[in-house]
Each structure stands twice: as C-alpha cells, then as structure tokens.
N, C-alpha and C positions, 0 to 999 in steps of 0.2 A: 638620583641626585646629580647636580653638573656636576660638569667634571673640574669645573675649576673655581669652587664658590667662596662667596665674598666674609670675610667676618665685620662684625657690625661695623658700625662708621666712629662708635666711640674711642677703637683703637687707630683708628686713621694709619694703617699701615700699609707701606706701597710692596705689594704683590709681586717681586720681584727676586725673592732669594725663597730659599726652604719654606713650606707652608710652617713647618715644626718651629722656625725660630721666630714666627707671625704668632705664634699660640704662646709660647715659650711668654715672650714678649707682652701680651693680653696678662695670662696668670700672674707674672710677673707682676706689673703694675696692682692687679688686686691685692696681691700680697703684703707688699710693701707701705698700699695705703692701708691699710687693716680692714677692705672686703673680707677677705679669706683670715682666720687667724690659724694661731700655733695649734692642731692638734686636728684642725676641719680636714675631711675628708676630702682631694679632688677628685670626683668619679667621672671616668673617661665619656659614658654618655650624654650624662647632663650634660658637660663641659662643649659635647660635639654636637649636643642639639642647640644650647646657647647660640654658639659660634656659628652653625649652618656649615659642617665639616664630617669627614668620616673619623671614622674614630682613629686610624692608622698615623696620620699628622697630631692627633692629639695626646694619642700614645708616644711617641717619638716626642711631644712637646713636654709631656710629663718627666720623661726618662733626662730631658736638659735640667728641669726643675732640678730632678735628684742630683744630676751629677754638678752641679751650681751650689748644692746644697741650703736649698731651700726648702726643700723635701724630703722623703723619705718613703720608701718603700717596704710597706708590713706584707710580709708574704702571708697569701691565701685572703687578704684584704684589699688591698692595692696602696694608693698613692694619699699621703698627709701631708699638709704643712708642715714642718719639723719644729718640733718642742723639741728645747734647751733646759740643760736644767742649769742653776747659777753656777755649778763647778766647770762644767762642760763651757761654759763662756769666760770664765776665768784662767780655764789651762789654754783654752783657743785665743785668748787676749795674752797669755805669758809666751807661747811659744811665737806667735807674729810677733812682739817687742824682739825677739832673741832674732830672729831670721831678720826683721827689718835690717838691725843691726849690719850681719854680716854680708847681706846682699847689695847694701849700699856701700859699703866698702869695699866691697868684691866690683861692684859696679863701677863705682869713680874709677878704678882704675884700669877697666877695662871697657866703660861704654865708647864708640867709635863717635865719629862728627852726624854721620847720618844718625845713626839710633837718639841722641841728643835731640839732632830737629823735628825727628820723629815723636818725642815725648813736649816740645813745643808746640808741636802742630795736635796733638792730641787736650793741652791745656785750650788753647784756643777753641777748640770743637767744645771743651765741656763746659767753656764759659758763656755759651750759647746755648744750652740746656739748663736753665736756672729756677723755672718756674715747677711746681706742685706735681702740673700735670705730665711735666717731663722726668720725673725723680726718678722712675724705670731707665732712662735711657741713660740719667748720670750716672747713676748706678753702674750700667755696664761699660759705661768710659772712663770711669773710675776705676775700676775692676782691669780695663787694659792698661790702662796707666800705669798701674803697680807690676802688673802681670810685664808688660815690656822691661821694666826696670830689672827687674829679675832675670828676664833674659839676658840684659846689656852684662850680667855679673858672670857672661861666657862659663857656668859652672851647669850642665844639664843637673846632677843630680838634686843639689838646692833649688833647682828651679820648680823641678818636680816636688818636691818638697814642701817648697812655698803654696802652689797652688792645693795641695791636699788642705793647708795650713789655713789658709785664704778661704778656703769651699767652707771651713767648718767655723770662721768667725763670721758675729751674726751681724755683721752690718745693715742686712735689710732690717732689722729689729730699729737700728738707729733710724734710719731713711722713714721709718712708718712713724717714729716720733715728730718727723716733720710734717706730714698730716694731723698729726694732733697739736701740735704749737705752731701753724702756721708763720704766726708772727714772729719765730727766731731764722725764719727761712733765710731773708738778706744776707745777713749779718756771718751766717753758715756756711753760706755758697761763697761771700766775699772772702773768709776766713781760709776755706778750705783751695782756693783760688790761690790765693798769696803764700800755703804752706808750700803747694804744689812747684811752684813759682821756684820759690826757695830750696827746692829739696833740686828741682832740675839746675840750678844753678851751681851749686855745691859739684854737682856731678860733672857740670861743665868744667869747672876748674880743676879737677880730677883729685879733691880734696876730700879722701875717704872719710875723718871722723866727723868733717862739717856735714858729709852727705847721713851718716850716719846719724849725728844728732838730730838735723833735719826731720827724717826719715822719721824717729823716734816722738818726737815733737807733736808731730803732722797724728801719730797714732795714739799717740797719750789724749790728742783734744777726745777721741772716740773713747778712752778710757773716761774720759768727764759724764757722756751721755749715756755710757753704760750707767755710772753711778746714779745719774741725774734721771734717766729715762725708762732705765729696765730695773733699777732698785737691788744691782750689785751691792754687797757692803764694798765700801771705801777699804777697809784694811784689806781685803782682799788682792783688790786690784792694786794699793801702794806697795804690798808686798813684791808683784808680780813688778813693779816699774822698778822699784828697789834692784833688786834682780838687775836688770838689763841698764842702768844708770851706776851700778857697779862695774858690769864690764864693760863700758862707755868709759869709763873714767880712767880704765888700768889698759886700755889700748891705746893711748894717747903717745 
C-alpha cells in the first residue's frame, strides 16, 4: 500500500495535517448529512478500503468521532453512530442552558482584547462556510467558537466541564436536518451569524447578563429544531428553559 495515500476527491482535503483528522473529517460530514445514521455501524475496514487508507489512521479517526461524541464505542463490537434517547437530549439541552449561562458571565468579565478578536476573526471564517457541502466544517467552527468562549471564562474546571457537556449535545442531529430542508439553510446560517455577532458583542462590553442572555438566546433557537426536527416534546424542553430563564432573571 503507498505510503502516503489519497482519500477520494469527494472529501477534497489538503493533506497536510494528521491523516486521522482527514478521516475524522470524511465520517464526519456522512454523518451529519444522514449517509451513516444513529445506530449504523463504522467498521474500521470497509471505512479504510472506501478511503484507500490503513486501518491505523482510521482507527485513530474513529477514536475522534467518539471522543466528539458522535459515536460510541460497544465493546467486543467496535464503533456506532450514537443513539440518543429523547431524555439523554433533554438533560444534554438543560445542562448547556445552565453552563451557557455561567460561562458568559464568567467570560464578559474576564475575556482579554486578543481572545475578543480571536472570536471575531473566528465569526468571519464561519461566515464563509455557509453552503450544505461545507456543514462538516461549520460544525467544527462552531464548536471552537463556543469552546474559546469557555475558555475566555479563565475558570479550567467549567471549561472542562462544558466540553463533556458540549460532546454529549446532539447538534450534529440539528445540522443533518439541514440536509433534509435544505430550503431553511439561508435563513439559518444568516440567523445563527447575527446571534454569534451579538453574543461577542455583549462580551466586548464586558456586560455579563447581556452576554449571558445572549448566550442563552443563541441556544434556545436549537431548543426550536430539537422540537421541530428531532420530535422532542415541547414541555420537556420549556421546562428545561424555564429553569435557566429563572436564574437569568434573579442574577440580574
């Protein structure tokens, strides 16, 4: 086998960092559009005969999946797309409302001038990723986006925290709904653009509950497409906002 082989042209991916975050990247996108769904199995050889790869990078691509939590790992099985059941996306949508919360508040008053420009210069990259075929890549700029913010809230242990918190809401579930209604794509990226917009803004002024409303706002639209998309009941998730819109209100 070369030593350094190519994966097909449909991923168009420039060959210059970890082959693992090349494959990661490939799955990833099948995922998301619903090629692969909730409960399919990824089996590491198909994956690396597909791809024209050994299996050691597609292992190590697998092992990102899970820790992204897209995946999951059944021992003496190997590697699935990860099924959610509706409570598991409920408690994962209550506790990110609670964390948003305190991580923007903890952030406005601790993110520095560079980490700001850093989350500008990051809105700008994802505003440039807006089309179907790039939903993989918003996805993971989205994902740093939020991930930096967290950081800027100078607290490691919430940080760590958020990202367990983060790995286990099913946002790729949302992003695969935009494959299936392509036609709300616009309307989505422009929305999600402007929240982004408004949440770094907040932070700029070092305005914790504005950042935190924000913050909460921006998360609540993904409480909509849970309802709308993945067929959460609605009291479920108003209970969960209920919640986080009560200590919103007594932190003021």
């Amino acid at each position: 086998m070369a030593s350094h082989p190519t994966i097909s042209a449909e991923s168009e991916l420039i060959q210059k960092r970890p082959l693992k975050e090349d494959i990661f990247d490939v799955l990833h996108e099948k995922i998301i559009s619903g090629k692969y769904k909730p409960g399919d199995w990824l089996r590491q050889d198909d994956i690396a005969t597909q791809l024209g790869v050994s299996m050691t990078p597609v292992r190590e691509g697998l092992d990102l999946l899970v820790s992204a939590g897209l995946a999951e790992r059944v021992p003496y099985r190997g590697v699935r797309v990860r099924e959610m059941s509706t409570q598991d996306v409920v408690d994962a949508y209550g506790l990110r409302l609670i964390l948003e919360v305190v991580i923007a508040q903890d952030a406005a008053k601790n993110i520095t001038p560079a980490q700001v420009s850093g989350l500008e210069r990051m809105i700008v990259e994802m505003k440039k990723h807006d089309s179907l075929k790039e939903m993989s890549i918003a996805r993971k700029l989205s994902r740093e986006f939020h991930a930096a913010i967290a950081e800027a809230s100078q607290n490691d242990l919430l940080t760590k925290v958020y990202a367990v918190v983060a790995n286990a809401f099913p946002d790729w579930l949302l992003y695969e709904a935009l494959f299936r209604k392509p036609e709300i794509l616009a309307d989505s990226m422009a929305n999600t653009h402007k929240e982004h917009i408004a949440m770094v803004d907040a932070l700029k002024k070092g305005d914790a509950n504005l950042a935190a409303q924000k913050s909460v706002e921006h998360l609540m639209e993904s409480g909509k497409w849970l309802e709308d998309y993945l067929d959460v009941p609605a009291e479920l998730l108003r209970e969960k906002e209920a919640q986080v819109l009560f200590l919103l209100k007594n932190t003021k």
